[in-house]
N, C-alpha and C positions, 0 to 999 in steps of 0.2 A: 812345270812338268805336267800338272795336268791340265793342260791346252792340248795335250794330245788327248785326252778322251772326249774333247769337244770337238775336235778331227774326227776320229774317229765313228765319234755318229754321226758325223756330217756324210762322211764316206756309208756310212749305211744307210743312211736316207735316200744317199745317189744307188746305192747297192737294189733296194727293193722298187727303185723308179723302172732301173734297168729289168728288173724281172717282171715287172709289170707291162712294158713298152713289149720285152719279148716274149712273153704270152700271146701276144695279140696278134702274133706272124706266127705260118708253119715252117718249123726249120726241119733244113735234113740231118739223120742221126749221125748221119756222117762225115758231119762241116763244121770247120770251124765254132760257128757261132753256138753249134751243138754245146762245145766243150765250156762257151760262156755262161752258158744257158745254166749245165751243171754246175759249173762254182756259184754261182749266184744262188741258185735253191741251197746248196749246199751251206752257204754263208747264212741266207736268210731263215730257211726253214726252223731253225730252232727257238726262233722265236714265235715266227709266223704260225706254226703247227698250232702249240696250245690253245692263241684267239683264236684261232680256226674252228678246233674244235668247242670251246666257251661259244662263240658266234657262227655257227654254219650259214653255207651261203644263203643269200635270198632266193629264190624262183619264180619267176616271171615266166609261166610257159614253158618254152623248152630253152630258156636263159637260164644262168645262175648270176648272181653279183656275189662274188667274193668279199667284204669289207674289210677282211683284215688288213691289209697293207696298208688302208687309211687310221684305222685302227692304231697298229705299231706307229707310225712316222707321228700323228698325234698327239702320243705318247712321246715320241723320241723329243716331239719338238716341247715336250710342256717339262721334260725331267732337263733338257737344256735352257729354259726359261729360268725354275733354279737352280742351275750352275751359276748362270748368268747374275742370278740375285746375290749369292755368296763372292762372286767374284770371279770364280774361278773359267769363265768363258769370256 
């Protein structure tokens, strides 16, 4: 039974790939891909907000690098490393 919360992070690791991948395109507010765009902040932000705020972006100019989302999946992937060790992934 819980094989489903090592699903489950797996699905959120593809979750913050996908908000990541679509950051990087303008979308219209009124398409489709808009409505993806929102569940996906939706799904991820409550994690992502906190390291955000702990670690602001970097600046480069008139760049920023956001880190969090390597940040979280880092984390996702080292708290399924011990599942993995207990057994339970």
């Amino acid at each position: 039974m819980l094989w489903v919360l090592c699903l489950l992070l797996q699905f959120y690791v593809l979750a913050i790939f996908g908000r990541v991948l679509l950051s990087w395109f303008p979308l219209n507010p009124d398409g489709a891909m808009a409505t993806v765009t929102g569940f996906l902040y939706a799904v991820t932000d409550p994690v992502m907000k906190p390291v955000r705020r702990m670690l602001p972006a970097a600046r480069f100019g008139g760049m920023a690098l956001d880190f969090s989302p390597v940040i979280v999946i880092f984390g996702i992937f080292f708290l399924q490393r011990i599942l993995r060790a207990f057994g339970i992934c």
